[in-house]
N, C-alpha and C positions, 0 to 999 in steps of 0.2 A: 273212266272214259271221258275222253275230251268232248264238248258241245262243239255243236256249230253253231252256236250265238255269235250272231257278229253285233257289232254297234250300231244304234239307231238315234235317232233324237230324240229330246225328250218327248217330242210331241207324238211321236209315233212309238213311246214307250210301253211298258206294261202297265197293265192293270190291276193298282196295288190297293187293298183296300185295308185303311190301319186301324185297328180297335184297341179303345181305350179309354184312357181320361186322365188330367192331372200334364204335369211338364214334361214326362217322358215320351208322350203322343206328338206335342207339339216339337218337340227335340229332333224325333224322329223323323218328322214333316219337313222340317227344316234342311235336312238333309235329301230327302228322298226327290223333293221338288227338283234336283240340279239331274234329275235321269228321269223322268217320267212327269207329265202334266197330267198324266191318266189318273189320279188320285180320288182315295174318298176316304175319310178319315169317318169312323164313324165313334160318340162319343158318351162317353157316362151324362148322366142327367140324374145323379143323386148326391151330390153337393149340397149340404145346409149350414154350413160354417161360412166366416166371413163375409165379405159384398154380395156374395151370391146368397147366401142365406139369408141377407136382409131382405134381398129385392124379390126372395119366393115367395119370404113370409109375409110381406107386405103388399105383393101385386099377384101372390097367388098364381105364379107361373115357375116353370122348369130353371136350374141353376143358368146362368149365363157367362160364368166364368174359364173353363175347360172347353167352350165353342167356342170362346173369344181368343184363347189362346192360340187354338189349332188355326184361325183365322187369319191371327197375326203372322205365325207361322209361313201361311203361306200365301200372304195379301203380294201384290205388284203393284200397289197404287204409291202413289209420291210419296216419300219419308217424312214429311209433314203428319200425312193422314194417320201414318203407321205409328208416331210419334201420340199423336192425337188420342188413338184407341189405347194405348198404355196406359195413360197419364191418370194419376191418382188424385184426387181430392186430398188436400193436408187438414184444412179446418171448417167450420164447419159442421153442420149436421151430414154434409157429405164426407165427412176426412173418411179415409182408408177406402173408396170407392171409386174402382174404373170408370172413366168418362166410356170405354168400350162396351162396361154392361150397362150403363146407363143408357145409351144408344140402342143397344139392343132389346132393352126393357120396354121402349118408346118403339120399337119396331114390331114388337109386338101387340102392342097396344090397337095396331093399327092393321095387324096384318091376321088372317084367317084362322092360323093356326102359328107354333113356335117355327116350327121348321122351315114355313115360309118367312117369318122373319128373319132367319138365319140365311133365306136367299138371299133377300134382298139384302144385305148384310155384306153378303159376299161377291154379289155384283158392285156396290160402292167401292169395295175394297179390291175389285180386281183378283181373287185367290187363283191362286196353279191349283183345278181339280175344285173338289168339292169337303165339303164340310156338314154333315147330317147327327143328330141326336138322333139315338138309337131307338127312341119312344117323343111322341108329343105329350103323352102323361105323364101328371105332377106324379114320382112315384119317391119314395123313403126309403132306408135302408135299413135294415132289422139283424143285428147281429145274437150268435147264440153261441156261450160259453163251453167248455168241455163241462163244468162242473155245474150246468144248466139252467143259470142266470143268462138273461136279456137284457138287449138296448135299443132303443130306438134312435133311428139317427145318424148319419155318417160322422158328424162333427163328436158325438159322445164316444164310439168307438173305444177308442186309443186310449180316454180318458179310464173308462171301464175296464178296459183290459188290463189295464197295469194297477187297476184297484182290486179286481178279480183274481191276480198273477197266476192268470189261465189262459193255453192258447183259446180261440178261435175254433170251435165245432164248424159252423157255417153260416152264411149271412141270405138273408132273404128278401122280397122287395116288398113294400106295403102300398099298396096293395099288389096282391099276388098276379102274377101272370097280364102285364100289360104289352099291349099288343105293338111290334117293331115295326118302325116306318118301313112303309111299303117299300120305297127306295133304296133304302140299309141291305135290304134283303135281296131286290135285284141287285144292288153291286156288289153283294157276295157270289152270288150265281156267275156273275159275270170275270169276277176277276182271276188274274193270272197267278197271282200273290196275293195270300193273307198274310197278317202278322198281327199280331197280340202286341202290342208296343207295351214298352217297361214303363212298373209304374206301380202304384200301391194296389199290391196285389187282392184284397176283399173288396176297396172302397174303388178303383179306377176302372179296375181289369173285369174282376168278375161282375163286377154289376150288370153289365153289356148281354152274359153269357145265362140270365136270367129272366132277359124282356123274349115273350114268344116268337118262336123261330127263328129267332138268331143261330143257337145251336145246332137243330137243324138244317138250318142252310150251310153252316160249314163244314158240316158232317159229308151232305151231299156234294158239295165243290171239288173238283179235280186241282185245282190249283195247290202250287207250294205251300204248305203253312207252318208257319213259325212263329214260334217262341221268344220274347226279346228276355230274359231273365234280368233284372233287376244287382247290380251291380253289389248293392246293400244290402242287410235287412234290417228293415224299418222300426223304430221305436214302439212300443204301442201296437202291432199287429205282426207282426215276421221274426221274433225274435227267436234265434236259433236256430232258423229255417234252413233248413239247406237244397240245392236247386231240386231234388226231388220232391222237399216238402211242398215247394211251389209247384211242380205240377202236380203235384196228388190231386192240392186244393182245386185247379184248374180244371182237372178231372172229372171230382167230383160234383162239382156245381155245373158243368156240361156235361161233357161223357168222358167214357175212357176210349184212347185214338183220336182225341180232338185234333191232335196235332202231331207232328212226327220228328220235328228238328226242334233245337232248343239253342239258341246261341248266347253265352256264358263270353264273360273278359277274361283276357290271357294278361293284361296289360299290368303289369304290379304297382302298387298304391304306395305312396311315399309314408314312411313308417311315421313321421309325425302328424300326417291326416289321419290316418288309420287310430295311432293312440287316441285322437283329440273325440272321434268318433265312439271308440270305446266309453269314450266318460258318459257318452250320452245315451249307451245302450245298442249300440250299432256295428256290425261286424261284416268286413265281408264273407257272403253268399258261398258258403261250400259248396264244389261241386262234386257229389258223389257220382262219380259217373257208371258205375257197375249198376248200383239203384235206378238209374235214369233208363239203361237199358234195360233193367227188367218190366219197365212201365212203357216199354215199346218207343222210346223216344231216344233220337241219335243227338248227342251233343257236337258242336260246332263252336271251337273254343278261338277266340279272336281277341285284337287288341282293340277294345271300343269304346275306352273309357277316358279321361283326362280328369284332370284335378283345375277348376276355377274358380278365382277368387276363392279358394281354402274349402271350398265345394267338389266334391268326386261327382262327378255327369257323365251321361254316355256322352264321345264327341259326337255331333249329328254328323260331320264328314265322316266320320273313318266308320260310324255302324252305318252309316246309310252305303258306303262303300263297297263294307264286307258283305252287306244283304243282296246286294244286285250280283257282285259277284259271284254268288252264292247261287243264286236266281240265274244266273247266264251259266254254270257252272255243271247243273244239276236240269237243265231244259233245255228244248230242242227244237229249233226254228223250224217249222215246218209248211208255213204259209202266213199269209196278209189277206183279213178281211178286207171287202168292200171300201171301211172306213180306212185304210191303213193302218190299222192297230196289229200288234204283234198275238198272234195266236201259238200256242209252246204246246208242247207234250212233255210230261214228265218223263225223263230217264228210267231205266228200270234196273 
């Protein structure tokens, strides 16, 4: 059945709220900014590996690196500024550190809590929408083997798993059950569209789906919700995965019916990336799709991937594309709040 979606602006677009963490988030933002300013990307805060893990363990605060991305993502301020927040330190006691978390670090310093520093962050920077950690708590990430060794750490992970050569049972937060920004939570309630943005699916994805009442509020949401499936599988944690296996995990660490669409690349990968990929342990993502639907979940097969600089990435045009279309496709204009924002009903 055909929608009666018609086109709107961005400004009076839907209400998409993205979860996640790592460059598949910001990827995605990237794109999705050119159809809707309604945004709230909401983001992992257990990062302890490089810049960000200096500046936790030295100033005793949340990762900075994965909110500065989605930031940049979706900054409108002068190319200067934008250039600015990139910009690496080479030597130095600073080498290998964003001048962006560095800024942020300093905003915090200063500001009540992190999240408020992440306002005032994104007011400088002018962002389309909004940018929130999913937790103001310093929290850790705690993984746990099939053969029932442990890790502490998101940065050891990968390292232990392929010294383990065992998958991934499930990963946990230390400390357990910390409590999700109030806001994360009303703009789950509120939105038109969720999606799970691609991304390393224990250390990006799931962690989100651990801080209290996140789960729950998307359980409770009437809005779309999707699945971005990860193009690859990752070294060190997804080996052999296939899109089933990732949502099982997804499942598991939420619930089962977290979600109901899953959209998977149609796009074929140039056989010398794909070899060069294999050396390194990496393959793409089969889609069993009979499996997918016995887990209640419909797959959505697209082309939304590209190959850059000898890198496979989702493209942020063509996924952010096929998701609206998808979104207009599958809902039904039914009215305009007060504010002019688009109000939908799902299809049945």
């Amino acid at each position: 059945m055909e929608s009666g979606y018609y086109h709107v602006a961005p400004e009076k677009g839907p209400k998409i709220v993205v979860i996640g963490g790592g460059h598949g988030q910001s990827t995605l933002l990237r794109g999705l900014k050119l159809y809707s300013k309604n945004l709230t990307a909401i983001v992992a805060v257990t990062d302890d590996g490089g810049g960000s893990g200096a500046l936790r363990r030295d100033l005793d605060m949340p990762p900075p690196g994965d909110i500065r991305n989605c930031m940049e993502a979706l900054a409108s301020a002068e190319p200067i500024m934008t250039q600015l927040m990139s910009y690496r330190f080479t030597e130095g006691v600073l080498a290998g550190q964003s001048f962006g978390n560095l800024l942020l670090a300093a905003l915090n310093g200063i500001m009540p809590s992190f999240d408020q520093a992440v306002a005032g962050l994104s007011q400088v920077l002018a962002i389309t929408g909004r940018v929130l950690p999913v937790t103001n708590a310093n929290i850790r990430l705690e993984a746990e083997f099939e053969n029932g060794s442990r890790v502490a750490g998101e940065s050891s992970i990968c390292r232990q798993m392929q010294q383990e050569n065992c998958r991934l049972r499930c990963v946990k937060l230390r400390p357990a059950h910390p409590k999700a920004l109030p806001d994360a939570l009303q703009a789950i309630r509120e939105a038109d569209l969720i999606v799970l943005a691609p991304g390393s699916l224990y250390t990006s994805i799931i962690p989100n789906l651990l801080v209290d009442g996140i789960v729950d509020a998307i359980k409770a949401s009437e809005a779309m919700k999707v699945y971005i499936c990860n193009v690859m599988t990752e070294s060190g944690e997804t080996e052999g995965y296939t899109v089933s296996d990732h949502i099982r995990a997804l499942f598991s660490h939420g619930c089962y019916g977290l979600f109901g669409l899953c959209m998977v690349n149609s796009a074929p990968l140039p056989r010398i990336i794909a070899q060069r990929y294999a050396k390194e342990g990496s393959a793409p993502v089969f889609c069993d799709e009979k499996e997918c639907a016995r887990l209640g979940v419909e797959i959505i097969s697209r082309p939304i991937c590209a190959v850059e600089n000898q890198v496979i990435r989702h493209n942020p045009g063509h996924l952010a594309a096929e998701l609206i279309a998808l979104y207009r496709q599958r809902t039904i204009r039914v009215v305009e709040d007060k504010t002019g924002h688009a109000r939908n009903r799902m299809e049945k």
